[in-house]
C-alpha positions as CSV (number, residue, x, y, z in Angstrom):
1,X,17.4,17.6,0.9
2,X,14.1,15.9,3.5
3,X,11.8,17.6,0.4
4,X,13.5,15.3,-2.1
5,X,14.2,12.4,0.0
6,X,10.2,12.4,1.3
7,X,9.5,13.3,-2.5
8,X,11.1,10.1,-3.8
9,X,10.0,7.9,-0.2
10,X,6.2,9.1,-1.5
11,X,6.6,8.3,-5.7
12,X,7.5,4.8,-4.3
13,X,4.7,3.9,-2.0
14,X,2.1,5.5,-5.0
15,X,3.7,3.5,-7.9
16,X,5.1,0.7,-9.0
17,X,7.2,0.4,-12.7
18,X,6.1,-2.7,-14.2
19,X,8.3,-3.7,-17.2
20,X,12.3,-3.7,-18.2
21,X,14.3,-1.0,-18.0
22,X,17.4,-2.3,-20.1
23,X,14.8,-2.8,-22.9
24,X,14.4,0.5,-25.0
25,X,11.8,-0.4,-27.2
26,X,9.2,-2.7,-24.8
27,X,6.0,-2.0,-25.3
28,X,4.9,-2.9,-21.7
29,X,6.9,-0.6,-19.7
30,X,4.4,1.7,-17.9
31,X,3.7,2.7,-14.1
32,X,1.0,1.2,-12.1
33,X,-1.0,3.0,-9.0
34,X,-0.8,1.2,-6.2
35,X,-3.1,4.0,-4.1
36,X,-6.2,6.4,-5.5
37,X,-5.9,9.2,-7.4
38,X,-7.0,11.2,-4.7
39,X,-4.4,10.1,-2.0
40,X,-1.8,11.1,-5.0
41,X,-3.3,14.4,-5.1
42,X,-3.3,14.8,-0.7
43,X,0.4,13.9,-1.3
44,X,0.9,16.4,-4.1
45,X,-0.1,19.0,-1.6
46,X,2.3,17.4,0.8
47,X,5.6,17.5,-1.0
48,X,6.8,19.4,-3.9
49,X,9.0,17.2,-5.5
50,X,5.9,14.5,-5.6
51,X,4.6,16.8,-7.2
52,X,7.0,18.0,-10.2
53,X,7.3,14.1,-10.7
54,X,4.4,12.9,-11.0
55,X,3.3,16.1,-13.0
56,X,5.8,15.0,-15.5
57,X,5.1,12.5,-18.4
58,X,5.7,9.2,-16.8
């Protein structure tokens, strides 16, 4: 249960969802990095649910 609670803790300091959620069809939903690619990567080596979910298509 820590894995997935750090897992999650970890996705949120990395990104940040910009857009609507209760809109289906907008175009600008996305996730933005808010840290570098390589600091994701450290933290994919860290925690193994970071990594299935960031792994996934976003």
């Amino acid at each position: 249960m820590e894995e997935l609670k750090k897992g999650i803790k970890l996705f949120q300091s990395a990104y940040k969802f910009n857009g609507d959620l209760k809109q289906i069809f907008e175009k600008d939903r996305h996730f933005e990095k808010l840290v570098e690619q390589k600091e994701i990567d450290q933290m994919k080596t860290e925690n193994k649910f970071f990594k299935f979910i960031v792994e996934e298509e976003l």
